[in-house]
C-alpha positions in Angstrom: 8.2 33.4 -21.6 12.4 32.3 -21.5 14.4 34.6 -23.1 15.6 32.8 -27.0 19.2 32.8 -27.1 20.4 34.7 -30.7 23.0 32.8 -32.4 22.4 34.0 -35.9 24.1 37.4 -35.1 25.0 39.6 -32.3 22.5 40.3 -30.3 20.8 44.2 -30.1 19.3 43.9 -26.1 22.8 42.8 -24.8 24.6 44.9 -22.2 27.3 45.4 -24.9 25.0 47.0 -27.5 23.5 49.6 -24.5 27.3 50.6 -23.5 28.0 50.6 -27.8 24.9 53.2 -28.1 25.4 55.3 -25.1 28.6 56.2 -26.3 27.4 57.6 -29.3 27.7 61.8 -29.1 27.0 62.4 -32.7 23.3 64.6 -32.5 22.3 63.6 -36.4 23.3 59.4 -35.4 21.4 60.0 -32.5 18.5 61.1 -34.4 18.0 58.9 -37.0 18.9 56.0 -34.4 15.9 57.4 -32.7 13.2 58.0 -35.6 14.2 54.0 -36.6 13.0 53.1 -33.4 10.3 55.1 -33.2 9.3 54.1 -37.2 9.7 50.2 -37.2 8.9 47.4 -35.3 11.4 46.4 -33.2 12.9 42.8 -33.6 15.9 40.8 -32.8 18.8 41.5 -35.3 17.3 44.5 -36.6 15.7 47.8 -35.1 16.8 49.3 -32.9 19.9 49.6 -35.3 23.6 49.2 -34.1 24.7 52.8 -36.6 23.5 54.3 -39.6 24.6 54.2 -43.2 24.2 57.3 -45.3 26.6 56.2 -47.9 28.1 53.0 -49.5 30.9 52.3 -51.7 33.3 49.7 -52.5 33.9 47.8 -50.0 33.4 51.2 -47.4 30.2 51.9 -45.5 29.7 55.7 -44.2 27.1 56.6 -41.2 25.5 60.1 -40.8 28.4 61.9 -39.1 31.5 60.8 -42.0 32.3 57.7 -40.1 33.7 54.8 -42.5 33.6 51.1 -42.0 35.1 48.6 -43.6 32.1 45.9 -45.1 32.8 42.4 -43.7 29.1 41.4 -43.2 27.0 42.9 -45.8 24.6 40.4 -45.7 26.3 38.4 -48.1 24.9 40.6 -51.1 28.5 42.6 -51.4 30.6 40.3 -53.5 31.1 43.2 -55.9 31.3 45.8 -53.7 28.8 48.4 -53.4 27.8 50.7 -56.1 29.8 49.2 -59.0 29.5 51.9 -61.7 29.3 48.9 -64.4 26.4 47.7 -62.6 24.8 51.1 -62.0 25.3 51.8 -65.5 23.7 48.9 -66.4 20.5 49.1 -64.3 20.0 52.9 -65.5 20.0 51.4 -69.1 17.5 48.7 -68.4 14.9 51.3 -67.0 15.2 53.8 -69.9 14.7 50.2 -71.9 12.2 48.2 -70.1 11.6 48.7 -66.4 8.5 45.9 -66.0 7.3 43.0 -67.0 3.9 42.0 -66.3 3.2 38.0 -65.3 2.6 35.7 -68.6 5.0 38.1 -70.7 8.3 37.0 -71.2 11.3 39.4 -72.3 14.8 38.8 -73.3 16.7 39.7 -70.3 15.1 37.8 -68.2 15.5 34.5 -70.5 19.0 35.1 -70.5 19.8 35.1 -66.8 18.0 31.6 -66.5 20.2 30.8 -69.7 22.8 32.4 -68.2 22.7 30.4 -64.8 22.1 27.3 -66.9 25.9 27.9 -67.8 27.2 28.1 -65.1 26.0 25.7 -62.9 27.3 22.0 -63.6 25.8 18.8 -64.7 22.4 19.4 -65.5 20.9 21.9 -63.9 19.2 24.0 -66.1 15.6 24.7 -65.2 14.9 28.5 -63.1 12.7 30.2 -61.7 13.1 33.7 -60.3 12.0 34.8 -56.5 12.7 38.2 -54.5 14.5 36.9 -51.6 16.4 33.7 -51.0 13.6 32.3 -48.2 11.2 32.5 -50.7 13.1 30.8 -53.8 14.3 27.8 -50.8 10.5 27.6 -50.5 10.1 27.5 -54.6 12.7 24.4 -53.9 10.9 22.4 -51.8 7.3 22.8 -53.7 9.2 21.4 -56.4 10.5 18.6 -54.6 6.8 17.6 -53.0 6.0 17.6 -56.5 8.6 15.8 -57.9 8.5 13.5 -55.4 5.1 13.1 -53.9 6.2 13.5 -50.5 6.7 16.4 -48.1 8.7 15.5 -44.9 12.3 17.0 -45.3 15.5 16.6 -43.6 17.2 19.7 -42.7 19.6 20.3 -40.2 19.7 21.7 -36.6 21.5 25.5 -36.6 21.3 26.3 -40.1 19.1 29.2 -41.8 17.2 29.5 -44.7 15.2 32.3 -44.7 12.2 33.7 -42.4 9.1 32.4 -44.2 6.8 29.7 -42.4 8.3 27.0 -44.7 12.1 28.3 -44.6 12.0 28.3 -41.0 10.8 25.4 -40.6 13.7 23.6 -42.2 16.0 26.2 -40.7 17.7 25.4 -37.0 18.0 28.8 -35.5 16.1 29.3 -32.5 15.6 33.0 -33.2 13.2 31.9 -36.3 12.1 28.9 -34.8 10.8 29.5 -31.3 7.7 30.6 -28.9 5.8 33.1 -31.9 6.9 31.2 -34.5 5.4 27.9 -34.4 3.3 26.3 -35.4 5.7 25.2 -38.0 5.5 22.8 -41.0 4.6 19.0 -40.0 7.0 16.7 -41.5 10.3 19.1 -41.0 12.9 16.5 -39.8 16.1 17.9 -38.7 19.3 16.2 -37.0 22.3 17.4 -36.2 25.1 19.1 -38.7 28.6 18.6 -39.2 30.8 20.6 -37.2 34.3 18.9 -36.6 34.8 22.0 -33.7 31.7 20.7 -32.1 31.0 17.2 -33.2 27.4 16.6 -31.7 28.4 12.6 -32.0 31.1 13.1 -29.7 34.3 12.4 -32.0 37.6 14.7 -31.8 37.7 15.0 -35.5 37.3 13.6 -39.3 40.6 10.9 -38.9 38.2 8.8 -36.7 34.9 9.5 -36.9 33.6 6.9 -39.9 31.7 10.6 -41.1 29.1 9.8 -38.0 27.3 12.7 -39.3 26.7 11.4 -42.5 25.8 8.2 -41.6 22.9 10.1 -39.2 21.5 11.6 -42.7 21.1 7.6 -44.1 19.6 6.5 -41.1 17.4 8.9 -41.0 16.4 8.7 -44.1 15.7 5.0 -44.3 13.7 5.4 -40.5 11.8 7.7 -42.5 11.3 5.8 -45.7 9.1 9.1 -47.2 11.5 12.8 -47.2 11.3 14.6 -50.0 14.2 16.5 -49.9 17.4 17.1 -47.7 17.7 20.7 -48.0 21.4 22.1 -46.4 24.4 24.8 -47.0 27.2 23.2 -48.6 29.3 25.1 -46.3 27.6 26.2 -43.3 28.1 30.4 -43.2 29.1 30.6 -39.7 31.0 29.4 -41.6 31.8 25.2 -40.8 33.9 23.4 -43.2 32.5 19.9 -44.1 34.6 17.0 -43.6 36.1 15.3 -46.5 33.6 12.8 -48.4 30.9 14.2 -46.0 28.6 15.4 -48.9 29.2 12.3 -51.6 28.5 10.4 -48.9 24.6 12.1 -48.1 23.9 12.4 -51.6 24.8 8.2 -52.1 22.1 8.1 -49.0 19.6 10.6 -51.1 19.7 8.5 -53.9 19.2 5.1 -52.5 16.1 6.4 -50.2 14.5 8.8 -53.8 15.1 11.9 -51.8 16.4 15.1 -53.6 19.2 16.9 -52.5 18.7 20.9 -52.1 22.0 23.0 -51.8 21.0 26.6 -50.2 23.9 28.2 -51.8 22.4 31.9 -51.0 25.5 33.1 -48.8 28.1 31.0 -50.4 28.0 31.1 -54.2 28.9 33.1 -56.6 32.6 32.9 -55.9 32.5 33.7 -52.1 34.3 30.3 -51.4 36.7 30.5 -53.9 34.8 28.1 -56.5 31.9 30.0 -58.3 29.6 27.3 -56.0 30.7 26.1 -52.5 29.7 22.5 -53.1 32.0 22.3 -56.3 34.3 22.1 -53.5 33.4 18.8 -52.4 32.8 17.2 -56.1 28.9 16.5 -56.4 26.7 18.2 -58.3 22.7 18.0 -56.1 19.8 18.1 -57.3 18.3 21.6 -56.5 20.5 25.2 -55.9 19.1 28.0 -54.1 21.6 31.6 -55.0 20.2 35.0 -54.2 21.8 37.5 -51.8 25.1 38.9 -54.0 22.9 38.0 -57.2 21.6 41.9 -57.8 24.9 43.1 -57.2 24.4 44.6 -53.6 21.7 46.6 -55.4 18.5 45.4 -55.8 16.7 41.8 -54.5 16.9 38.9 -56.5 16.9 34.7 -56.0 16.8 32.2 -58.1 15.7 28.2 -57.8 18.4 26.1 -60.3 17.1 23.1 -60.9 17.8 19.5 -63.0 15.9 19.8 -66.2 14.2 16.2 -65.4 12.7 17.7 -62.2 10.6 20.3 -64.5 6.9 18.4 -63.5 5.1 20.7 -61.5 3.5 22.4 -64.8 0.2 22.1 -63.2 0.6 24.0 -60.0 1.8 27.4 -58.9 5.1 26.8 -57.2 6.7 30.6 -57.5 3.8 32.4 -58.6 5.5 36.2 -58.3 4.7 39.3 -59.4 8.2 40.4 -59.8 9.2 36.8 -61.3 10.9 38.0 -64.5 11.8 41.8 -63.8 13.9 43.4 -66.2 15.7 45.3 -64.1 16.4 42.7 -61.4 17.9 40.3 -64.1 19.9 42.7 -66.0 21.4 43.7 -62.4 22.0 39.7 -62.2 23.3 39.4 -65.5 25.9 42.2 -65.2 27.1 41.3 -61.5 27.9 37.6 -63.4 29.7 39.3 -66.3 31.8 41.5 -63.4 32.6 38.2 -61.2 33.7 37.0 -64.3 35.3 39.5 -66.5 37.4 40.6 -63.2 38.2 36.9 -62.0 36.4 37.6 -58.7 36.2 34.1 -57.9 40.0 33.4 -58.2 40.5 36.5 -56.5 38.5 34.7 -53.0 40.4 31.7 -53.3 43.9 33.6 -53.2 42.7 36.1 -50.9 41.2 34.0 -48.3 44.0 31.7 -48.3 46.2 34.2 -47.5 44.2 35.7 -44.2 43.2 31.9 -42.9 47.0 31.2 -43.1 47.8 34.9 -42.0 45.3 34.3 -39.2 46.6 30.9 -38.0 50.1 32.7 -37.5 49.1 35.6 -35.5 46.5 34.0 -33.2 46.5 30.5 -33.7 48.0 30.2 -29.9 46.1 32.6 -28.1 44.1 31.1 -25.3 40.7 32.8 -26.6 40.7 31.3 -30.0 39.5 28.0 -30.3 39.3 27.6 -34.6 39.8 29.2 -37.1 38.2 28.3 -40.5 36.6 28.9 -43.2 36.7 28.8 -47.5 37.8 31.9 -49.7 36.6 35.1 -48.5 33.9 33.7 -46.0 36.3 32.6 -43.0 35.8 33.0 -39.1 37.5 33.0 -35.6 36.2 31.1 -33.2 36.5 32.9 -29.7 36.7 30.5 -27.0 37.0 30.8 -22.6 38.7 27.1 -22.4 41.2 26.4 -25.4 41.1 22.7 -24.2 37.3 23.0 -23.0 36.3 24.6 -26.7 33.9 26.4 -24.5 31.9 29.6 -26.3 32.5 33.0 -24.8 30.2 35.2 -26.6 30.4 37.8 -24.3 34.2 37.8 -25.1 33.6 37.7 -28.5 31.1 41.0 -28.4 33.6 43.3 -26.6 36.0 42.6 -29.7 33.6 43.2 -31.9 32.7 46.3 -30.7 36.1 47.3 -30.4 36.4 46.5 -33.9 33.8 48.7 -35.1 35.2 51.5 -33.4 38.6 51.4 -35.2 36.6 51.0 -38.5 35.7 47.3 -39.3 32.4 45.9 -39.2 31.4 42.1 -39.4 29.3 39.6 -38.1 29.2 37.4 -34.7 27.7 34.0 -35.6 26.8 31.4 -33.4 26.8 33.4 -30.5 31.0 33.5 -30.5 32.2 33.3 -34.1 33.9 36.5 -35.9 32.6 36.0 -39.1 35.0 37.8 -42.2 33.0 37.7 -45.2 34.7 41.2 -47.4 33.7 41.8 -50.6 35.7 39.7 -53.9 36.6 43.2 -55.0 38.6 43.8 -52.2 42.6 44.5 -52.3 45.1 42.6 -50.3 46.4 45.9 -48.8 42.6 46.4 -47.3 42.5 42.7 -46.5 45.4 43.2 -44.0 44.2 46.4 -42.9 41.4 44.6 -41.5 43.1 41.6 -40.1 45.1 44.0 -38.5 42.2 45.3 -36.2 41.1 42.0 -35.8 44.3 40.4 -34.7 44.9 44.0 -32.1 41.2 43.6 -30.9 41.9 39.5 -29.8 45.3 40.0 -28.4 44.2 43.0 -26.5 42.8 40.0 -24.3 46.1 38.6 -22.8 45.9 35.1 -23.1 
C-alpha cells in the first residue's frame, strides 16, 4: 500500500517528529507519552502525541513538566480562551439546575440557543438542530438537502475537510480521510477543484484575469450534472485561502439557477474568528445551510449546530439528527454563554483589529524572504506560506516542519496545513502584546533560514 501524503496537519511518523520526541528528557512527558501509545489506537494526526497537556488557560497550554505554550491551533474551539471563569460558572449552574434532557423533552435552554442562533445569523435562517461534533451536524446538512431537494449527488471541493464520518468524508478532499481504508465512499459525491489564487488549479496568475475560472467550474458542473443537491464548502478555506472577490455570489447565482442548495461549513471560521461573526458575511451572501460547532461550547464541552432557512424545515417525516445528546442543557448553556462573552467583550471586533495588524506586521517582516511564498488570511485565522522557489511557489514542507518545531520549543504552538502552511489561529481573547510575542518567534524561526 503507497504511503497517503498528510496535508491536514503535520505529520506524527515524519523524521522531524522522531528527532522532536527523542529530545524530550522530562521522565513524567516520557511516561504519559508512553501509556498514550500504549492506551489508543494509533492514527495519523493523533497518537502517538507530539506533548502533553496537564493544564489549560487563556490562551496558555501547560504539559506535565511546567512547560507553557502559547495556543495557536486549538482545534478551532479556543475563541474564548480556555477555561473562561464566566463560562465555567455558567456550566456549574446548569448542572446543579438541570444536567439532562432525555429525547422528546424540550427545556428552556436548549430553545434559546436555536433562538439565539436564529439572531444571529442573517436573512432567514432560523431553523436548528443540535449535533455533538461538526462532521456529524455537516451530515444533518446534507440529509436535509436530499430531502429538500429530492436529490443526493453533491458538489464539494477537492482539499477541503468536513469532518471524519462516512458522509463528511466523502464530501471532504483530504486524502488522509479519503484514501485506501476509507472507501468505499458515498456515490454521487462530486468534487472539483477550489479556489486558491496561490495555486490556481486553472492555471491563472491571479483574480485581475482570471474571469473567476473557478466559479465558473461550480456552474458547469452543475448544469453537466443537472441533479446535486447541495454544494457544500468553507467560506474561507482554514488553511486558511481567501476567496477571490465575487467568487461566492457568483456560485450561489449558479446554485440557484440549477435548484441546488448552498451549505457553508462555517465550523473553523465563525463565531468571530474572521473578523465578521460568520466568514461568508465577508463576501455579502447569505446560503442556504450553516454548519458552526468547534468554538461553540467554549473550548469546553462538544457542541454543533445545523442553521438552516425556515422554508427548508420538510423533512418532518424522517430522522435526519436523531441524537441522544440533541438538546443537552449543559452543552447549550455552555453555547449560550460563549455567545454572550463573544459579544459582551466585542470578541469579533477584536479579530478584525488584531489580525489586521499581524497580516500587515507579517508582510513587513517577511514578506521578502525567499522561503515565504504568501501570506494570508482573515482576522485571527491567518497563515505563512513556506515555499523552496519564491518564483516556482514550490511547497517545502520539510522546511516548514523544522520551523515549527523550533517554534514549539521557544513556546508557540500552531498548526502546519497543507503540508507547508503555518497556520496562526490564537484565541479572540488574546492581547496585542501576546500577539507580537508570538509573531516574534515566528518571524526569528523563518529568518533563522537565510534567504
Amino acid at each position: 500500500m503507497p504511503a497517503t501524503i498528510h496535508t491536514e496537519g503535520e505529520p506524527n511518523t515524519s523524521a522531524a517528529r522522531k528527532d522532536w520526541s527523542s529530545k524530550e528528557t522530562d521522565a513524567a512527558a516520557i511516561g504519559l507519552l508512553q501509556r498514550d501509545a500504549n492506551a489508543f489506537l494509533h492514527q495519523s494526526l493523533s497518537s502517538p502525541c507530539v506533548s502533553t497537556i496537564a493544564k489549560a488557560e487563556g490562551i496558555w497550554i501547560e504539559d506535565v513538566a511546567g512547560r507553557r505554550f502559547m495556543d495557536f491551533h486549538g482545534n478551532s474551539v479556543h475563541h474564548i480562551g480556555y477555561g473562561h471563569p464566566r463560562l465555567v460558572a455558567a456550566i456549574k449552574d446548569q448542572l446543579d439546575q438541570l444536567p439532562f434532557s432525555p429525547r422528546r423533552f424540550t427545556n428552556d435552554v436548549s430553545v434559546a440557543l436555536a433562538e439565539r442562533l436564529e439572531k444571529i445569523t442573517p436573512g432567514n435562517l432560523g431553523k436548528t438542530l443540535f449535533t455533538t461534533g461538526g462532521s456529524d451536524a455537516n451530515e444533518v446538512a446534507l440529509r436535509l438537502a436530499r430531502a429538500a431537494t429530492g436529490r443526493f449527488k453533491t458538489l464539494s471541493f477537492w482539499d477541503s475537510f468536513h469532518g471524519a464520518g462516512f458522509g463528511a468524508a466523502s464530501v471532504g478532499g483530504e486524502a488522509t480521510f479519503r484514501s485506501h481504508i476509507a472507501g468505499p465512499l458515498l456515490p454521487g459525491a462530486e468534487h472539483i477543484a477550489p479556489f486558491h489564487c496561490y495555486h490556481c488549479a486553472y492555471g491563472h496568475s491571479g483574480p485581475e484575469n482570471c474571469g473567476l475560472a473557478c466559479a465558473k467550474m461550480v456552474d458547469y458542473v452543475l448544469q453537466r450534472e443537472g441533479d446535486v443537491a447541495a454544494v457544500i464548502a468553507e467560506p474561507m478555506r482554514a488553511v486558511p485561502v481567501v476567496p477571490p472577490a465575487g467568487y461566492w455570489k457568483a456560485v450561489q447565482e449558479a446554485c440557484h439557477r440549477h435548484g441546488t442548495l448552498l451549505i457553508m461549513d462555517e465550523i473553523p471560521t465563525g463565531l468571530g474568528k474572521t473578523g465578521e461573526m460568520f466568514a461568508f458575511q465577508h463576501d455579502d451572501f447569505v446560503p442556504d445551510i450553516v454548519t458552526l460547532g468547534k468554538a461553540l461550547g467554549g473550548g469546553i464541552l462538544p457542541i454543533a449546530a445545523v442553521v438552516a432557512r425556515r422554508d427548508l424545515d420538510v423533512a418532518g417525516d424522517f430522522a435526519i439528527g436523531h441524537y441522544t445528546h440533541e438538546k443537552n442543557p449543559v452543552t447549550a448553556r455552555a453555547a449560550l454563554t460563549t455567545l454572550d462573552i463573544i459579544e459582551d467583550e466585542g470578541l469579533v471586533e477584536c479579530a478584525a483589529t488584531l489580525g489586521t495588524h499581524a497580516q500587515d506586521r507579517l508582510r513587513d517582516s517577511l514578506g521578502t524572504h525567499s522561503n515565504v511564498g504568501d501570506i494570508r488570511g482573515r482576522g485571527l485565522m491567518f497563515g505563512i506560506e513556506i515555499v523552496s522557489d519564491k518564483d516556482a511557489r514550490t511547497p517545502a514542507p520539510e522546511l516548514a516542519e523544522k520551523i515549527y518545531y523550533s517554534c514549539l520549543s521557544k513556546g508557540l504552538s500552531f498548526k502546519i496545513s497543507a503540508g507547508n502552511v503555518l497556520t496562526l489561529s490564537p484565541p479572540l481573547t488574546i492581547s496585542r502584546n501576546e500577539l507580537d510575542e508570538a509573531l516574534s518567534i515566528v518571524e526569528n524561526a523563518v529568518l533563522d533560514r537565510k534567504p
